[in-house]
matplotlib code that plots the C-alpha trace (Angstrom):
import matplotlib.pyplot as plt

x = [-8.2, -6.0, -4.2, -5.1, -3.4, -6.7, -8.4, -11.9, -12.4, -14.0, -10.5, -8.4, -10.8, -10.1, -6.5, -6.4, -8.3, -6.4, -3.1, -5.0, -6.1, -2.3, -0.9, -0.2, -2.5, 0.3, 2.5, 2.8, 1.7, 1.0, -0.9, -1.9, -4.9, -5.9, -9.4, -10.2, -13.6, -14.5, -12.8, -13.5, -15.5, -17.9, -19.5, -21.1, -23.8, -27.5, -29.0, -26.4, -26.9, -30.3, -29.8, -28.2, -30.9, -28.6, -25.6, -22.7, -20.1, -22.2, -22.6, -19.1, -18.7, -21.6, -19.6, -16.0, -17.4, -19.0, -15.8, -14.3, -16.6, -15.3, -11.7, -12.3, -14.1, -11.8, -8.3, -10.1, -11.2, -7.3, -6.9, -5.3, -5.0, -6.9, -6.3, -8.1, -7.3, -8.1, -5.7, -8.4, -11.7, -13.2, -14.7, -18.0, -18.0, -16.4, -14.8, -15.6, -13.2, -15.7, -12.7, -9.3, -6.1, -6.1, -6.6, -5.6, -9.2, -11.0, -13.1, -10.2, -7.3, -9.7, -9.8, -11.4, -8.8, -10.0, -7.9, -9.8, -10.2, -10.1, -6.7, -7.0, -7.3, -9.7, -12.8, -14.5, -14.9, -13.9, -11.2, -10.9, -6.7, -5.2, -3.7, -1.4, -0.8, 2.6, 1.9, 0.3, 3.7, 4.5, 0.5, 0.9, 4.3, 2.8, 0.0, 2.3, 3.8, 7.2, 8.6, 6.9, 10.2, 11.5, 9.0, 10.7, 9.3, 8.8, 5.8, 4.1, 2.0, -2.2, -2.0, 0.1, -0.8, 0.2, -0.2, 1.1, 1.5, -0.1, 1.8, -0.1, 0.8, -1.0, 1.9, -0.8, -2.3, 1.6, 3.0, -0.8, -1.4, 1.0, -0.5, 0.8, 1.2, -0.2, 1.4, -0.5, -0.1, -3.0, -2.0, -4.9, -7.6, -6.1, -4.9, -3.1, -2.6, 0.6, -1.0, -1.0, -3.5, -2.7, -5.6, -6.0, -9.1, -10.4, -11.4, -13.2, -15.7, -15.0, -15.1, -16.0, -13.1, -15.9, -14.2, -10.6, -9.1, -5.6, -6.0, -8.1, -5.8, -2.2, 0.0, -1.4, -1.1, 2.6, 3.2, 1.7, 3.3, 7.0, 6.2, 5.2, 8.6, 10.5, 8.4, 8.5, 12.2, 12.1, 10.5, 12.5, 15.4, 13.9, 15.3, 14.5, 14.0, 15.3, 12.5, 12.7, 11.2, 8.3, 7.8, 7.3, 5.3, 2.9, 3.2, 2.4, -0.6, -2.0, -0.6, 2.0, 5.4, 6.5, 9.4, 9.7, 13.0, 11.4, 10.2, 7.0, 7.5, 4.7, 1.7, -2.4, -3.9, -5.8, -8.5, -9.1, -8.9, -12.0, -13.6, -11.1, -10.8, -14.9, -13.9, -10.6, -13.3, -15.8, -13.7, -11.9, -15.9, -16.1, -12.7, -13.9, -17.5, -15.1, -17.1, -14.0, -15.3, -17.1, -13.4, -11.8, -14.3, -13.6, -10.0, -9.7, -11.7, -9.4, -6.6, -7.9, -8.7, -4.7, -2.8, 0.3, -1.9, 0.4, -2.3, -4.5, -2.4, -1.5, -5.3, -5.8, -3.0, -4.9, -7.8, -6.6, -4.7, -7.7, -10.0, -6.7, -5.7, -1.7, 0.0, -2.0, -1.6, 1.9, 1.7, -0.1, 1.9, 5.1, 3.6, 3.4, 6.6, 7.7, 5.4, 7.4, 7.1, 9.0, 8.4, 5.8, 7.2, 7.7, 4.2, 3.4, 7.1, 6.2, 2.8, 4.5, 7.1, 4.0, 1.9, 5.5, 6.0, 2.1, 3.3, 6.4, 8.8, 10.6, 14.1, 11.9, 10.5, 13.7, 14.8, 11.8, 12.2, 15.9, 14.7, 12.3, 14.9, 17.2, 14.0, 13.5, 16.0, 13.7, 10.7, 10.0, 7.6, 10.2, 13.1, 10.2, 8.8, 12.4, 13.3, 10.3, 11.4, 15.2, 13.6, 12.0, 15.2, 17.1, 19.1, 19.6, 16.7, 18.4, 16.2, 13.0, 14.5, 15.2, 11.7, 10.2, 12.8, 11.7, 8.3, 6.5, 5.0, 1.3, 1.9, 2.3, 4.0, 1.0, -1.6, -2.7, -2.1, 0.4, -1.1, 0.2, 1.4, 3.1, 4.0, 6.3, 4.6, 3.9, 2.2, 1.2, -2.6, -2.5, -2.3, -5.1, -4.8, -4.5, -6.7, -8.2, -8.3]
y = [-11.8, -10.0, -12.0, -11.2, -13.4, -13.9, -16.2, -16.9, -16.0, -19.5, -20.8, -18.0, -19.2, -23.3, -22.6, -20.6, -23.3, -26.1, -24.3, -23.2, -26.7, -27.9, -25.8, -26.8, -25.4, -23.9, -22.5, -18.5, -17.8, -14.9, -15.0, -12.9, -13.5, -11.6, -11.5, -10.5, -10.5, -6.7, -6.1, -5.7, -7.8, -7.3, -10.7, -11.8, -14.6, -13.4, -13.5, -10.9, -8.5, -8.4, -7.7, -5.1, -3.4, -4.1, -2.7, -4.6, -3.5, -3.6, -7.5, -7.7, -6.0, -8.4, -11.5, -10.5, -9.7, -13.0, -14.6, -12.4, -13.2, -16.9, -16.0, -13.2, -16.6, -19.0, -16.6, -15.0, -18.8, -18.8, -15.9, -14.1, -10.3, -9.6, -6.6, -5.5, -3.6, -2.6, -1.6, 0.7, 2.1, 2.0, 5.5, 4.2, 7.6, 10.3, 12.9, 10.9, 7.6, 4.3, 2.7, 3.2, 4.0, 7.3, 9.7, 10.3, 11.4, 9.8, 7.2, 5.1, 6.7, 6.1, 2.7, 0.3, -0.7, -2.4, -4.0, -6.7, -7.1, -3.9, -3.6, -3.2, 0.4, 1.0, 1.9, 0.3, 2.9, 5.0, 6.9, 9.9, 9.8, 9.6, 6.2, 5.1, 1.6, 2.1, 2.3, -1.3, -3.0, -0.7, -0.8, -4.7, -4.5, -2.4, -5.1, -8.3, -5.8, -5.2, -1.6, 0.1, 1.6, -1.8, -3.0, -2.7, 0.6, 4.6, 4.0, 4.8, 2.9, 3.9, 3.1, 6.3, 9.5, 12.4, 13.6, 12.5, 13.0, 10.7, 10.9, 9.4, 8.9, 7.3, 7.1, 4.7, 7.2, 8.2, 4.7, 3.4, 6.9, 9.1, 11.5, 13.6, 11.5, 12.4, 12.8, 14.3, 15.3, 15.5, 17.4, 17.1, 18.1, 19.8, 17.8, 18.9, 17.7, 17.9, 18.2, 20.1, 22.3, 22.0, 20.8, 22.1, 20.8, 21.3, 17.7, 18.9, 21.0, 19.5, 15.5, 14.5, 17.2, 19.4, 23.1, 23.6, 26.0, 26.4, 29.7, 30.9, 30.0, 30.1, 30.4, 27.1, 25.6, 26.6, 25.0, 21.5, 21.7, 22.5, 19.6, 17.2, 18.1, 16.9, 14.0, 12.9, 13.2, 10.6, 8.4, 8.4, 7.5, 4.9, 1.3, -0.5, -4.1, -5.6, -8.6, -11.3, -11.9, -14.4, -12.1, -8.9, -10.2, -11.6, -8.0, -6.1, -7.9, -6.6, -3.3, -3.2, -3.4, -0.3, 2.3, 5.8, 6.3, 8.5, 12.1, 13.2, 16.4, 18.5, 15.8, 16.1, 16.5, 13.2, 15.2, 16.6, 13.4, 11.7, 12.0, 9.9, 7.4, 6.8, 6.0, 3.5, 1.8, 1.2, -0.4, -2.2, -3.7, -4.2, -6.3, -8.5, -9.6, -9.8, -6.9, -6.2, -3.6, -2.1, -1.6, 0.1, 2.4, 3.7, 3.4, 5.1, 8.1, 7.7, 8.1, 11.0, 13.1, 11.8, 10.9, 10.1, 7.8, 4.5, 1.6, 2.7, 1.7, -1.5, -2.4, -1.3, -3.9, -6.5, -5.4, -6.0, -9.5, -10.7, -9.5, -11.3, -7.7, -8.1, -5.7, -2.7, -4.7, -4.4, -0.7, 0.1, -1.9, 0.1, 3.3, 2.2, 1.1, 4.5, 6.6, 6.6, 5.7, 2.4, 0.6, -1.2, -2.5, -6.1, -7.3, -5.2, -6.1, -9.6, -9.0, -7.0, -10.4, -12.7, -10.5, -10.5, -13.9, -14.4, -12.2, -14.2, -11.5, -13.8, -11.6, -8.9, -11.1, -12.3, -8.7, -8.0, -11.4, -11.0, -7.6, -9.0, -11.7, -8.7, -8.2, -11.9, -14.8, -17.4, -16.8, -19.9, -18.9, -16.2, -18.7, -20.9, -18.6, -17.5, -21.5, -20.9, -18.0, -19.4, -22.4, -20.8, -19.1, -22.5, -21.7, -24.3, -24.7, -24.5, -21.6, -23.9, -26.7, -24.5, -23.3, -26.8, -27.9, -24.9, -26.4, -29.3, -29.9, -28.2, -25.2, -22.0, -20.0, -17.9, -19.9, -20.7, -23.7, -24.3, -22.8, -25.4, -28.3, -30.9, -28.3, -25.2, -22.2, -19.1, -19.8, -18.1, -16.8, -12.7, -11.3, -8.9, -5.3, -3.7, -4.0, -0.5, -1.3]
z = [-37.2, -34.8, -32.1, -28.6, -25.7, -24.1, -22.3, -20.6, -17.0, -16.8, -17.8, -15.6, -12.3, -12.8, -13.8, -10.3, -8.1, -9.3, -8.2, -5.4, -4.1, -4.7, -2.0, 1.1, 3.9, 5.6, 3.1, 2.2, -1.2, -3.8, -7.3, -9.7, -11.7, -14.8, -15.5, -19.3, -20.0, -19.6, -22.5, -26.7, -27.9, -25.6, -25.5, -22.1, -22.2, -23.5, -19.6, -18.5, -21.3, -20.2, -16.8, -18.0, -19.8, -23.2, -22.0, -23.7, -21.2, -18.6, -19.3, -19.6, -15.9, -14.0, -16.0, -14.5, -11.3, -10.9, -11.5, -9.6, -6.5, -7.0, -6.8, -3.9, -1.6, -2.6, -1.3, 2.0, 3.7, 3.3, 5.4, 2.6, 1.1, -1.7, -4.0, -7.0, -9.4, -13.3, -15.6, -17.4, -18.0, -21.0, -22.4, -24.2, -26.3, -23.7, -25.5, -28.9, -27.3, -27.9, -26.1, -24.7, -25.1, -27.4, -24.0, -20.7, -19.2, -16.4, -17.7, -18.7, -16.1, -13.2, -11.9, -9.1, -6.4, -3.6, -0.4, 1.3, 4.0, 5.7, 7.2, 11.2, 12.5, 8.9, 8.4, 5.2, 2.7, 0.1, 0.4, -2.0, -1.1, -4.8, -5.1, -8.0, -9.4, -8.8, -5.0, -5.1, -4.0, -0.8, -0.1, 0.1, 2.3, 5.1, 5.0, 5.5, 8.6, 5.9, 5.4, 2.7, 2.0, 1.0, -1.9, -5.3, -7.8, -6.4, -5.4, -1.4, 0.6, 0.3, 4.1, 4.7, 5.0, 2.5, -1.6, -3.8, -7.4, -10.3, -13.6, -16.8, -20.6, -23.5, -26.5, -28.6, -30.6, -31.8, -32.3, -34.2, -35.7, -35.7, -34.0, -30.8, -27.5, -24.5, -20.8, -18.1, -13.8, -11.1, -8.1, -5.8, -7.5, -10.5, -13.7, -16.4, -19.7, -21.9, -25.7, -28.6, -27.2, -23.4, -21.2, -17.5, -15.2, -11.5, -11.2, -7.8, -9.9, -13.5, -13.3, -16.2, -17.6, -20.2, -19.3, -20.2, -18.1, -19.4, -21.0, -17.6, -15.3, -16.9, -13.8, -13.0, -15.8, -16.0, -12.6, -13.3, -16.3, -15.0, -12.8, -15.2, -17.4, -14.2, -13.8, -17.1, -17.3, -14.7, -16.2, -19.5, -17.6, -15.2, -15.1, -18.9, -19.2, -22.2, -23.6, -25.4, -28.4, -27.2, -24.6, -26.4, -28.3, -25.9, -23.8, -27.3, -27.9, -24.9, -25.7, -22.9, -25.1, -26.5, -26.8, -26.7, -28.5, -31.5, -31.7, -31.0, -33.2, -34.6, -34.7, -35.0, -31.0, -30.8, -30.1, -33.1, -34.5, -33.8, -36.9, -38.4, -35.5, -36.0, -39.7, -38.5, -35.6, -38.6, -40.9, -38.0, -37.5, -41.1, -41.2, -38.6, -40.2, -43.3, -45.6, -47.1, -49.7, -46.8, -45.0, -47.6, -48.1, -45.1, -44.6, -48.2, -46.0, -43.1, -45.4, -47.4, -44.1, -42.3, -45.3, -42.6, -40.5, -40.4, -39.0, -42.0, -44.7, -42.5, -42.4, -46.3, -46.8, -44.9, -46.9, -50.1, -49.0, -48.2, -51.3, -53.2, -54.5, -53.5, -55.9, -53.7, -50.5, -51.1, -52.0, -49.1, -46.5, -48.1, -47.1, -43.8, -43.3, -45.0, -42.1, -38.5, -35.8, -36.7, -33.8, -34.7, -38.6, -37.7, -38.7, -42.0, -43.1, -43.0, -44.6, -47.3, -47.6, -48.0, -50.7, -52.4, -52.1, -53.5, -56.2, -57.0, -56.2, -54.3, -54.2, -52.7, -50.2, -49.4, -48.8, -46.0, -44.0, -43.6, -42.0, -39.5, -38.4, -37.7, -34.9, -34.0, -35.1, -33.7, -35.6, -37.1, -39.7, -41.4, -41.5, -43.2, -45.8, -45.9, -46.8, -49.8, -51.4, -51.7, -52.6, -55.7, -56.8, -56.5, -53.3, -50.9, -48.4, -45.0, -43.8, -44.4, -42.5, -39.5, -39.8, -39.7, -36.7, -34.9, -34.1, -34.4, -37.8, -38.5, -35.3, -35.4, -32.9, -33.5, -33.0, -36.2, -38.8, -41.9, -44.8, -47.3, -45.3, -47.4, -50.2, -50.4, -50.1, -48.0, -44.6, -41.5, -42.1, -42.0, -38.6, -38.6, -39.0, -35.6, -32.0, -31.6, -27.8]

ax = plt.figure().add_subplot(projection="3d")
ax.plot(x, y, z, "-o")
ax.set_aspect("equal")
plt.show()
């Protein structure tokens, strides 16, 4: 299945307390905690779902907030700050989204932050004031009695007064589908969104974003959208951090590694898209209960409807591996590494290598894992496979050696096993197809 650097909030809270309860009482500390659980697959203990009334997400939500509760006690009998935030909401069917990542509307832009306890001169409350995750570091310097001014990023402190602007983007659904990505500005109440077909809303009057008014009000729309050319400008040429691999990889299985060096051109609005995206969420369920035939009846419908739709042909790829159809896994992860973007090629070029390598096309094989050490020369697993497939042509075998001294015997930099330990042969199990966060 796919690979998702997750963990339980039961292990995230005793990881915390332990390094909690090792501090000195006196000494000044921060920590970050990341709690996962209200997240796909919804899976929150039996009790919960039915304190829910059957809500899966809802579940989800009680189980994090429990944990949550834990971590919020344990931090303010220390006298500390506490500050949470999400990173997303989840849709649960708004505008045809069962989850997020495709859009920039408010049930996954709009997020819980919370500043505990009330800072002095503050009322408990909400505040309707639009406040940015980027503000998060000067929020927290004008608590600790710092200069807002001085915290590292753009951003402005929620304690001081004034507008500001909130810029958004979503580039998934081009990298995953090919299709147009999606930036957007709010302005007070009014947001506008850069698509195909331009989106303008009065969030004041509109929240849940139902009545487009670009065409109504086009002077409006022209202003929001001058300004969100000038803001996006900035941040294409903002400050760029360059990752290793390890750590790219661990970011992009969260979704949070990614470039924007390609063209976005003439793609499909995502929004017209969502009859194909119910098809790609189907067979992504199908995949995971392993109904393989199931899967690629559907993907075969997402591909007839988007024929350019590059995570399709990655997952009919995994489809076929699986059902132990490799000559048409290998055609279909070809197509995808013909489609751009190319961002994303390193894992259906390696899956293409291993349904070569199944195949015994070894030279071929050998072609495509040269190619995905040009992206990682560490990978252990490529210089192994590598080691096989020279092996079989009679090479010399010093790519499997540095594969095997790369790690200890029977691990995975992936988290999975050897495939055939003791024997040459093709190993790393299939990543799976791709998360439809």
């Amino acid at each position: 299945g796919f690979l998702m650097a997750q963990r339980s909030g039961a292990e995230g809270i005793q990881a915390w307390t332990r390094w909690l309860d090792g501090l000195a009482p006196a000494r000044r500390w921060f920590a970050w905690l990341h709690l996962f659980d209200a997240h796909t697959p919804y899976d929150a203990p039996k009790p919960l779902l039915v304190a829910a009334g059957g809500h899966p997400y809802r579940a989800d939500v009680a189980l994090t907030d429990g944990w949550l509760g834990r971590a919020v006690r344990a931090a303010t009998e220390r006298g500390s700050w506490v500050v949470v935030l999400g990173d997303h909401g989840e849709s649960l069917g708004d505008h045809g989204e069962g989850t997020h990542g495709i859009f920039v509307y408010e049930s996954t832009i709009r997020i819980p932050a919370i500043l505990w306890p009330a800072p002095d001169g503050e009322v408990p409350g909400l505040r309707r004031a639009v406040f940015r995750t980027i503000d998060l570091p000067a929020t927290c310097f004008e608590l600790l009695g710092l200069p807002p001014g001085d915290a590292p990023g753009e951003g402005a402190s929620a304690l001081s007064p004034g507008d500001r602007l909130a810029y958004m983007e979503t580039y998934y659904p081009y990298f995953h589908f090919g299709w147009s990505r999606l930036t957007a500005v709010q302005d007070g109440d009014w947001k506008y969104v850069d698509a195909p077909d331009p989106e303008l809303y009065d969030l004041f009057r509109d929240p849940g974003e139902t009545e487009n008014l670009a065409d109504e009000l086009p002077e409006r729309a022209d202003r929001l959208a001058e300004i969100l050319r000038e803001v996006s400008s900035r941040e294409r040429v903002s400050e760029t951090i360059e990752l290793d691999p390890a750590a790219r990889e661990a970011l992009a299985s969260l979704g949070y590694a990614t470039t924007r060096s390609e063209s976005n051109d003439v793609r499909p609005d995502p929004k017209r898209m969502m009859g194909v995206l119910r098809f790609l969420e189907t067979a992504q369920v199908s995949m995971a209960e392993g109904r393989w035939d199931e899967a690629l009846i559907s993907l075969r419908s997402v591909v007839g409807r988007d024929p350019r739709n590059k995570d399709a042909y990655q997952m009919l790829g995994v489809v076929h591996a699986r059902a132990g159809r490799d000559p048409p896994a290998a055609d279909a992860f070809l197509r995808c590494l013909e489609l751009s973007p190319h961002a994303n090629d390193r894992i259906p070029r390696f899956e293409l290598a291993m349904a070569y390598l199944r195949m015994g096309k070894n030279a071929e094989a050998i072609i495509h894992l040269k190619k995905v050490l040009d992206d990682d020369p560490n990978d252990a697993d490529v210089w192994y496979n590598l080691g096989v497939a020279q092996s079989r042509r009679g090479r010399p075998k010093p790519e499997r050696r540095r594969g095997l001294g790369a790690q200890r015997v029977g691990e995975s930099p992936r988290g999975g096993s050897r495939a055939h330990a003791g024997k040459p042969g093709p190993r790393r199990p299939l990543t799976a197809a791709v998360s439809l966060r």
